[in-house]
C-alpha positions as CSV (number, residue, x, y, z in Angstrom):
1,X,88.0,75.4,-36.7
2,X,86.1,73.1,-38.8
3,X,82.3,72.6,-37.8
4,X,83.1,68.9,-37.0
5,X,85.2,69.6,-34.7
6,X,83.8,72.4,-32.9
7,X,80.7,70.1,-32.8
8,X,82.7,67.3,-30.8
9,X,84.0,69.9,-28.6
10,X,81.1,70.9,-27.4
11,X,79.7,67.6,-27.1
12,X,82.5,67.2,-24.4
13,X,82.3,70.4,-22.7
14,X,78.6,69.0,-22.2
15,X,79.7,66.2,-20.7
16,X,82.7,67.7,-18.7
17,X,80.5,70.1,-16.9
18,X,78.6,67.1,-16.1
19,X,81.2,65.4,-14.3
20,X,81.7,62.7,-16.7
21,X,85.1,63.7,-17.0
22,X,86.2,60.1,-18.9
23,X,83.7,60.3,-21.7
24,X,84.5,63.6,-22.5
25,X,88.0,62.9,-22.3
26,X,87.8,60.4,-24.9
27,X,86.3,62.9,-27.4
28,X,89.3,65.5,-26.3
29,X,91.7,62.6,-27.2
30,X,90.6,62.1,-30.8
31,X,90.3,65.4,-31.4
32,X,93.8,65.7,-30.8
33,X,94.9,63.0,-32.6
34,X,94.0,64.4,-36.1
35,X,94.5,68.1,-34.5
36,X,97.3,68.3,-31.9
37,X,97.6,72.1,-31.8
38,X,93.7,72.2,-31.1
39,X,94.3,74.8,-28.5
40,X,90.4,74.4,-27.0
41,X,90.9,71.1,-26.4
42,X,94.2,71.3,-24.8
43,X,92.7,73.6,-22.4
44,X,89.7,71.6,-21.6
45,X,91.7,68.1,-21.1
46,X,94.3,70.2,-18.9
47,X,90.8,71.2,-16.9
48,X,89.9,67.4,-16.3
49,X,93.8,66.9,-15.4
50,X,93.5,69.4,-12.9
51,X,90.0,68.0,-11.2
52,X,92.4,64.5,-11.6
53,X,94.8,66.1,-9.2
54,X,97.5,65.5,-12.0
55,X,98.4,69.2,-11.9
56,X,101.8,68.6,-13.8
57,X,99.9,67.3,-16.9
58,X,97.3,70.0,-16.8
59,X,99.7,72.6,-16.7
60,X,101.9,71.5,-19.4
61,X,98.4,71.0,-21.7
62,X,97.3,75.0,-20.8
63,X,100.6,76.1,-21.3
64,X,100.3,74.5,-24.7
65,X,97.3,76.2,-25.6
66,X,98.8,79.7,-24.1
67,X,101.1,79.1,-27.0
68,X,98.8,78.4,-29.3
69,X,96.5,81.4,-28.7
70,X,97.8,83.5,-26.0
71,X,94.7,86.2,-26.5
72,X,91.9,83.5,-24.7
73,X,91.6,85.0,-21.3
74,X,90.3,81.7,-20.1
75,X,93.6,79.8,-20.6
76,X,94.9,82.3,-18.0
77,X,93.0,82.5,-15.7
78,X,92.4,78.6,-15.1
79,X,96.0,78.5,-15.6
80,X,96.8,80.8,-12.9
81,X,94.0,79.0,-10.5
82,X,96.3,75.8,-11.0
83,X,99.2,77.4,-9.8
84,X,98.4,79.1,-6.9
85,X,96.9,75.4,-5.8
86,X,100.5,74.4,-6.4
87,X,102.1,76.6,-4.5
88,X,103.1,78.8,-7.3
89,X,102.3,82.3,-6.6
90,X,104.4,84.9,-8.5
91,X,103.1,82.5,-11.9
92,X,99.8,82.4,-10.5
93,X,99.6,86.4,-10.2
94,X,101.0,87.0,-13.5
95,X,98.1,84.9,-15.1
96,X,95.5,86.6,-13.2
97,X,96.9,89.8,-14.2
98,X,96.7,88.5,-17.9
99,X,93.4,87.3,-18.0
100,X,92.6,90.8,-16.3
101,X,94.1,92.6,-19.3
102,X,92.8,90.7,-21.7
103,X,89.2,90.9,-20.7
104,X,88.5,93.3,-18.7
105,X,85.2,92.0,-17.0
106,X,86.2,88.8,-16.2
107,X,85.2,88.9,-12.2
108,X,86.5,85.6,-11.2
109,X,89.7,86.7,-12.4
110,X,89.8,89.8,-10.2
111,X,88.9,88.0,-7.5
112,X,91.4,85.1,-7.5
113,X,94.0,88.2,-8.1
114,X,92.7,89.7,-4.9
115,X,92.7,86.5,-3.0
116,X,96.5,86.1,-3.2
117,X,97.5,89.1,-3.1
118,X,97.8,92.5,-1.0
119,X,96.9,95.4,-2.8
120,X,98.1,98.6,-2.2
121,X,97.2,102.1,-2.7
122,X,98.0,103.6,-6.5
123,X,97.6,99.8,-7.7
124,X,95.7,100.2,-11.2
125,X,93.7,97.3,-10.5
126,X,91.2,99.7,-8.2
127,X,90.4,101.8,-11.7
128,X,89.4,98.4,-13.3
129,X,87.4,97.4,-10.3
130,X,85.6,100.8,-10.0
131,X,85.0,101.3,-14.1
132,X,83.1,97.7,-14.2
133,X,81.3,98.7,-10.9
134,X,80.3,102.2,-13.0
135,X,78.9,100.1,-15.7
136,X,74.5,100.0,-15.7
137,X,74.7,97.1,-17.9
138,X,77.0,94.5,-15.6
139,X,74.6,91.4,-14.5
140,X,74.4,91.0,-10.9
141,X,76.6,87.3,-11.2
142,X,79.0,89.4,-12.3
143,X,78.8,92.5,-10.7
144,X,79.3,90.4,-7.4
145,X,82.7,89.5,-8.3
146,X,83.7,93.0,-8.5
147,X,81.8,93.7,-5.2
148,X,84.1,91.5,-3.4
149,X,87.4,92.3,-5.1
150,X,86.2,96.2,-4.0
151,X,85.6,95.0,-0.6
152,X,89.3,93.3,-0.7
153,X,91.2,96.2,-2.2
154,X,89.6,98.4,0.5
155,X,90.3,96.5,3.3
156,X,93.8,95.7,2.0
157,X,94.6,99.7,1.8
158,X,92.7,100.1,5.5
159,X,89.2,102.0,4.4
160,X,87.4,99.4,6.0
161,X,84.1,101.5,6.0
162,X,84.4,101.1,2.3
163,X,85.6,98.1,2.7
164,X,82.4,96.8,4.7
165,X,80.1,98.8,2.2
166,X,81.0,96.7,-0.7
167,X,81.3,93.3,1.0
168,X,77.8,93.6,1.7
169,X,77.0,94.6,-1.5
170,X,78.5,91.7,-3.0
171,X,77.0,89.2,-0.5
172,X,73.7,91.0,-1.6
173,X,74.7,90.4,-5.2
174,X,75.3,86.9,-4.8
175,X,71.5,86.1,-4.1
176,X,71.8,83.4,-2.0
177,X,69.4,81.8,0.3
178,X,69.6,79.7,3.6
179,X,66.7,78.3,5.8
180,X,68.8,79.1,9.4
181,X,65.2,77.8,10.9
182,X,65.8,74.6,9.2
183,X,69.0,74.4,10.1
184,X,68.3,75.6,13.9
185,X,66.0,72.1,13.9
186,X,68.2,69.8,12.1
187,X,70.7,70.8,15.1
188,X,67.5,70.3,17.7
189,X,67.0,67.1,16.1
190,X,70.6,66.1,16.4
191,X,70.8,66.9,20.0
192,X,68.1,64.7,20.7
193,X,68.7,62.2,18.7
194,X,72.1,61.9,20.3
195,X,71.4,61.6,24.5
196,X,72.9,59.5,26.7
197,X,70.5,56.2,25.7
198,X,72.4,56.5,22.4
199,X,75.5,56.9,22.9
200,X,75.6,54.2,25.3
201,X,73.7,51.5,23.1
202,X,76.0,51.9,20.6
203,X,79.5,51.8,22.1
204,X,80.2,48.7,20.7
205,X,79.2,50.0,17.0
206,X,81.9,50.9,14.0
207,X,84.9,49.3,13.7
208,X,88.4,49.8,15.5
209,X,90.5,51.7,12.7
210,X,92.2,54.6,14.1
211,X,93.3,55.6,11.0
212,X,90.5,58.3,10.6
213,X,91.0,62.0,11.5
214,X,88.3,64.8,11.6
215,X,89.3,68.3,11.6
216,X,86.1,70.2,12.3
217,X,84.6,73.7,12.9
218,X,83.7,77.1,11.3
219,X,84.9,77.9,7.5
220,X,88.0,80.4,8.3
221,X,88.3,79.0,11.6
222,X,91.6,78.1,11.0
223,X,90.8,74.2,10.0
224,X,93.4,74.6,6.8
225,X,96.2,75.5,8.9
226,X,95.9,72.5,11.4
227,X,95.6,70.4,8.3
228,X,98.8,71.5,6.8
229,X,100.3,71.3,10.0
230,X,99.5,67.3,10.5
231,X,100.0,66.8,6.9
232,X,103.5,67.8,7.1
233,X,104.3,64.9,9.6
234,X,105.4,61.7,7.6
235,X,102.7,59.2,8.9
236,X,99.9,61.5,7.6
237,X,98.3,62.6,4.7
238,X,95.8,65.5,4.3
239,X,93.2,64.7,2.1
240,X,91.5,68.0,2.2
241,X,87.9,68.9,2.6
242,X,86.2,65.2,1.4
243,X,82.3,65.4,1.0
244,X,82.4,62.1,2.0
245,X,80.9,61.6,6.0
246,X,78.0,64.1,4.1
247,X,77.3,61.3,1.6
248,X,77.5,58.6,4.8
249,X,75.2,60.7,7.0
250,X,72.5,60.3,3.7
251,X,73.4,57.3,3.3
252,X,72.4,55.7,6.5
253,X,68.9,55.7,6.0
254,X,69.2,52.9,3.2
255,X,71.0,50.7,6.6
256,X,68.6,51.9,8.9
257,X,65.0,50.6,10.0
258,X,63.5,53.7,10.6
259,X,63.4,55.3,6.4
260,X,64.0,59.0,7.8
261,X,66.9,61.7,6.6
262,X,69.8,62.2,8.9
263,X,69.8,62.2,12.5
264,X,65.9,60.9,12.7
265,X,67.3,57.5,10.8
266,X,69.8,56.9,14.0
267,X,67.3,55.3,16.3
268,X,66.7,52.5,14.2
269,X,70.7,52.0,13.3
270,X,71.9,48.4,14.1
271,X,75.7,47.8,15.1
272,X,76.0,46.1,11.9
273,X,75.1,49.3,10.0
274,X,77.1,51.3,11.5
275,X,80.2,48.6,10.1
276,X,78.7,48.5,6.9
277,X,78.8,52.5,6.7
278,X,81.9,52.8,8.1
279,X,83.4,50.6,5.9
280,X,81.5,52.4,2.7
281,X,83.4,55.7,4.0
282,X,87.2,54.1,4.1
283,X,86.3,52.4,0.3
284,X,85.5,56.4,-1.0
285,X,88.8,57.6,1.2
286,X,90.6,55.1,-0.5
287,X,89.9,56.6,-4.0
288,X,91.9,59.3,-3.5
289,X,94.8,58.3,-1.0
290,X,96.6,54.5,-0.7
291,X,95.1,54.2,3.0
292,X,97.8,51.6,4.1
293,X,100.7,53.5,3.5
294,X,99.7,56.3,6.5
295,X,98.8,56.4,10.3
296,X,96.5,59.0,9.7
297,X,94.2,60.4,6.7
298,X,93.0,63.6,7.5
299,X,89.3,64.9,6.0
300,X,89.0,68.3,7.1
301,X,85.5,69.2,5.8
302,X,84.7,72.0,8.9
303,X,81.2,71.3,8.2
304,X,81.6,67.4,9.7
305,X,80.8,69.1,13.2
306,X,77.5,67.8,12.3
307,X,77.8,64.4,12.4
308,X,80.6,64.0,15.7
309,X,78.6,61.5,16.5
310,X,77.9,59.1,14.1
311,X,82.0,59.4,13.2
312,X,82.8,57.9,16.7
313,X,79.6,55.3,15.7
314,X,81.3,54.6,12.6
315,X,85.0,54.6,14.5
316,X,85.4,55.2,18.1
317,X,89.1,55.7,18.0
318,X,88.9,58.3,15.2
319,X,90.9,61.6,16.5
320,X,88.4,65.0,16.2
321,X,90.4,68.2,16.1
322,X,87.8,70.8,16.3
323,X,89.1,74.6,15.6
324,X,88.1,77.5,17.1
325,X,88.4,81.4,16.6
326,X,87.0,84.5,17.6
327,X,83.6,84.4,17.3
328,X,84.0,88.0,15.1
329,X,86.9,87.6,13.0
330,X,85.5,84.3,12.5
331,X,81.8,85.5,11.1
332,X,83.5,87.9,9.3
333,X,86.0,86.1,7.6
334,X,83.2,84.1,6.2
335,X,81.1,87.0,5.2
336,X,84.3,88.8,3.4
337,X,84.8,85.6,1.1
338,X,82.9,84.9,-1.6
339,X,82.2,80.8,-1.2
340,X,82.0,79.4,-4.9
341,X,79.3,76.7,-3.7
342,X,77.5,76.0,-0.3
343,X,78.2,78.2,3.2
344,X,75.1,79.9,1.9
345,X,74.4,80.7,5.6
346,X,77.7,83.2,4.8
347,X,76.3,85.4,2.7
348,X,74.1,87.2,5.3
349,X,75.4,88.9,8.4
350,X,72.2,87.7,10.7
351,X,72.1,84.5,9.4
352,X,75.5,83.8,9.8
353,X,75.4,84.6,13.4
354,X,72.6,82.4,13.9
355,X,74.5,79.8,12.1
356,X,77.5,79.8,14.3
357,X,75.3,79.8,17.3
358,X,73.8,76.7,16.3
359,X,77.4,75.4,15.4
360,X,78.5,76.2,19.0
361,X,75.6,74.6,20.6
362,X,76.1,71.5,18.9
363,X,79.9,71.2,19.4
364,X,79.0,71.7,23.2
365,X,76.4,68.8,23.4
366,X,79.6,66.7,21.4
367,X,81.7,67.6,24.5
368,X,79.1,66.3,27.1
369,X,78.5,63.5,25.2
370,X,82.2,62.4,24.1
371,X,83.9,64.0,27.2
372,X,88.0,63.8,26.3
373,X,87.6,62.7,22.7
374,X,87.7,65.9,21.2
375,X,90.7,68.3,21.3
376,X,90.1,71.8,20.9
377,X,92.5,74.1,19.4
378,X,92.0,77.7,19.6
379,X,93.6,79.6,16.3
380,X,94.8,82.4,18.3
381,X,96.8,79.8,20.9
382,X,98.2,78.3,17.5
383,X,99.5,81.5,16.3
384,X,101.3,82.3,19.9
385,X,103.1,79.1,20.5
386,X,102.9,77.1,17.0
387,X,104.7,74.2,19.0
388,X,103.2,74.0,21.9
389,X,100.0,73.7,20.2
390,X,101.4,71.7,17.6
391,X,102.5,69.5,19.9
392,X,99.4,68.4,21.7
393,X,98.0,68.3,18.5
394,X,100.3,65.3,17.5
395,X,100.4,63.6,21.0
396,X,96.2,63.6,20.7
397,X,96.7,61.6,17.1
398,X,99.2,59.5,18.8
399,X,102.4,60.4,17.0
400,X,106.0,61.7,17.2
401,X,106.6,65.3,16.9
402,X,108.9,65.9,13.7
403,X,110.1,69.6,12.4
404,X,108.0,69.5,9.5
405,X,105.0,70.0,11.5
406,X,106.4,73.6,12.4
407,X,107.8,74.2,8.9
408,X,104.3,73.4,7.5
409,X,104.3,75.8,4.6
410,X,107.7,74.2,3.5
411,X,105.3,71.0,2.7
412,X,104.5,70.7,-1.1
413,X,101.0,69.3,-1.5
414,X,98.1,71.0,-3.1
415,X,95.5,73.3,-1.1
416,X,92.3,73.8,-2.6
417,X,90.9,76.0,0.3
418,X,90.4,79.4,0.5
419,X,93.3,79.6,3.1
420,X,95.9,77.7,0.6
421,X,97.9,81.3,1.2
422,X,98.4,81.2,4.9
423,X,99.9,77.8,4.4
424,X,102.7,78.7,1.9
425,X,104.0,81.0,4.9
426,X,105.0,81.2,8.5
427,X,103.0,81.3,11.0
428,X,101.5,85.6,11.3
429,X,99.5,87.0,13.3
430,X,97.8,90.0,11.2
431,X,94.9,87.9,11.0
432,X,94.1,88.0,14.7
433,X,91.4,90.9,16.1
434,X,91.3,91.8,12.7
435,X,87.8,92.3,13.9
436,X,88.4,95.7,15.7
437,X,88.7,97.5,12.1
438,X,85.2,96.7,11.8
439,X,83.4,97.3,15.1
440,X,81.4,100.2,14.2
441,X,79.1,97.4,11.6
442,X,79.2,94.8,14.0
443,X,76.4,95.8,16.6
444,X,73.6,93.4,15.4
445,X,76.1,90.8,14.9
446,X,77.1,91.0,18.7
447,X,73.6,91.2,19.5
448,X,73.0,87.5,18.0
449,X,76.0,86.2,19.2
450,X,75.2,87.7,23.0
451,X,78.6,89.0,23.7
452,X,80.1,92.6,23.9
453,X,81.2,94.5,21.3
454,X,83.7,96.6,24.1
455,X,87.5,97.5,22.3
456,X,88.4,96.2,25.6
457,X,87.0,92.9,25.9
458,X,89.5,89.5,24.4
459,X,86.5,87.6,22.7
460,X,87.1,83.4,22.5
461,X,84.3,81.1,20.7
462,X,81.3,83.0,21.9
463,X,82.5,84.6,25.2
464,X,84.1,87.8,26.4
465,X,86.7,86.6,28.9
């Protein structure tokens, strides 16, 4: 590669991992032009594609540079992470696999493989887990990817005490750190910043679009499936986990008169602030979805549970789903999956129970202070009667029922979650109690969450019933 070039690709990468995704496309562009079989920058303009949601183009650029030099493990594996967005599993395995072969340290390769798949005994995938795992000389970044693709191969094969032991080393590996006592008073603060004088000066605020629909709750708590399940109905459209009521919430102080982060900035909110933001969070919706062509535009972010109230400030005939799941298979299912950004609170047992303690307060003071505006859907009712639950979940948003909604993982759209498997199946139920394999660990974490640990005992969102 002449040093020009390489010069200009890097120049892009630069400004690719930047987010400025049109400048460096620009470079990629004249590169190609006077090199078309660049196979670097085939790759890295099928990357931007992909973050463009035009996954067609990106994978007919990757596959080009596959062609081109099939021994760059990279092209593989970000190849493979397209496809299993898309739905397509057996090619997304087979690239995983091939990035796996072709470098034989590449973590996040053994961990996408282990995220789609169910491994099973005499698979040689657990001697290529195990020889990086022997290695002195493996960084701790990466040596946490292997931790977790351990902890998945275990529990896949049912040595959960194994399982358990590397899942916490990986979490360990990760190094991440949350403040739960910060956290604990942003909720405090919430609570109180939300009382009854609140809610009733402002029931006039927001505008009346009905177009908006929350899904809220814990990661894992089943907020992908009820997602896929409304965006299979014809007058919705599932936009996915949007960051956008986050940059709202920050946003307020700039409307408010009182110059204070989110919830302290509510008390000096005027009804005309709450239209302008309100009308701020439809304009970002809007980039990624033509808002007039559906009933309902789903933003599933679980983590909106945070600001319940300033959504029904901002549109008080927005729909809130909020999800619920065992308080156990919940925690864990966080803990077990290694969250590429934020959910730092996951990556430590304690702290994660604290977290969803503080999560279940909250959502309790939403349901005193919204009483009938939120619908609660409990995972495990979904996966016993799919259409029953399906049903209210559809009569809540105010629409028809139609089939799709039951043959959800029929739907071709693209899941970005860690749950995008679950939805490219019927509904099972092997996820359910999946808990009781790992009781013996779970002691402290009962402890925090105040409720028993007894095989006998049918746990629901914080409570042995």
């Amino acid at each position: 590669m002449m040093a020009a070039t390489l010069g200009k690709l890097k120049e892009a990468m630069s400004l690719q991992l930047k987010g400025q995704f049109a400048d460096a496309e620009v470079i990629y562009q004249q590169v190609l032009a006077s090199e078309p079989d660049n196979a670097d920058a085939n790759h890295l303009l099928g990357l931007i594609r992909s973050e463009q949601d035009a996954n067609d183009e990106a994978i007919a650029l990757i596959e080009k540079a596959i062609g081109l030099n099939g021994r760059a493990a990279p092209f593989h594996h970000n190849i493979a992470g397209i496809y299993r967005r898309m739905g397509r599993l057996s090619d997304a395995e087979r690239e995983f696999r091939s990035a796996i072969d072709l470098k034989a340290d590449y973590g996040e390769a053994y961990q996408g493989l282990g995220e789609m798949v169910k491994f099973v005994s005499g698979d040689p995938i657990e001697g290529k887990i195990n020889a990086q795992l022997a290695r002195t000389d493996l960084p701790a970044a990466t040596r946490c990817y292997f931790s977790f693709s351990a902890g998945k191969f275990y529990d896949d094969i049912a040595n959960y005490d194994l399982a358990y032991e590397h899942y916490t080393r990986g979490n360990r590996e990760a190094n991440r750190r949350f403040e739960s006592l910060q956290f604990r008073q942003q909720i405090k603060d919430t609570i109180y910043v939300y009382g009854n004088a609140c809610i009733a000066v402002n029931r006039e605020a927001g505008i009346a679009n009905s177009q908006p629909t929350f899904v809220v709750g814990m990661p894992r708590s089943g907020t992908t499936l009820v997602e896929q399940i409304l965006a299979s109905h014809s007058k919705v459209y599932g936009a996915g986990e949007l960051n956008d009521m986050k940059y709202i919430a920050a946003a307020a102080q700039e409307v408010s008169r009182v110059r204070q982060a989110f919830p302290n900035c509510i008390s000096g909110m005027s009804v005309e602030g709450y239209s302008v933001l309100a009308k701020q969070y439809l304009e970002r919706v809007a980039r990624v979805v033509d808002i007039n062509r559906y009933e309902r535009v789903v933003d599933k972010h679980p983590l909106n549970f945070q600001f319940v109230g300033l959504i029904f400030h901002l549109f008080p005939n927005a729909r809130i789903i909020h999800t619920v799941r065992n308080p156990f298979d919940t925690c864990l299912s966080c803990f077990f999956q290694n969250f590429t950004k934020g959910q730092h609170y996951s990556f430590d047992m304690l702290k994660l129970g604290h977290f969803y303690n503080d999560y279940n307060r909250l959502m309790e003071h939403w349901d005193v202070m919204f009483p009938g505006k939120i619908q609660t859907i409990r995972y495990e009712s979904l996966l016993e009667d799919p259409e029953r639950e399906t049903r209210r979940m559809l009569d809540f948003c105010g629409l028809p029922f139609e089939d799709a909604c039951l043959n959800f993982h029929e739907t071709e759209r693209v899941v970005k979650t860690a749950s995008f498997l679950q939805v490219r199946q019927p509904i099972y139920k092997t996820s359910k109690n999946r808990w009781r394999n790992y009781a013996s660990h779970l002691g402290e974490l009962a402890r925090i969450l105040g409720v028993s640990i007894d095989p006998g005992d049918s746990l629901s969102n914080g409570s042995a019933t």
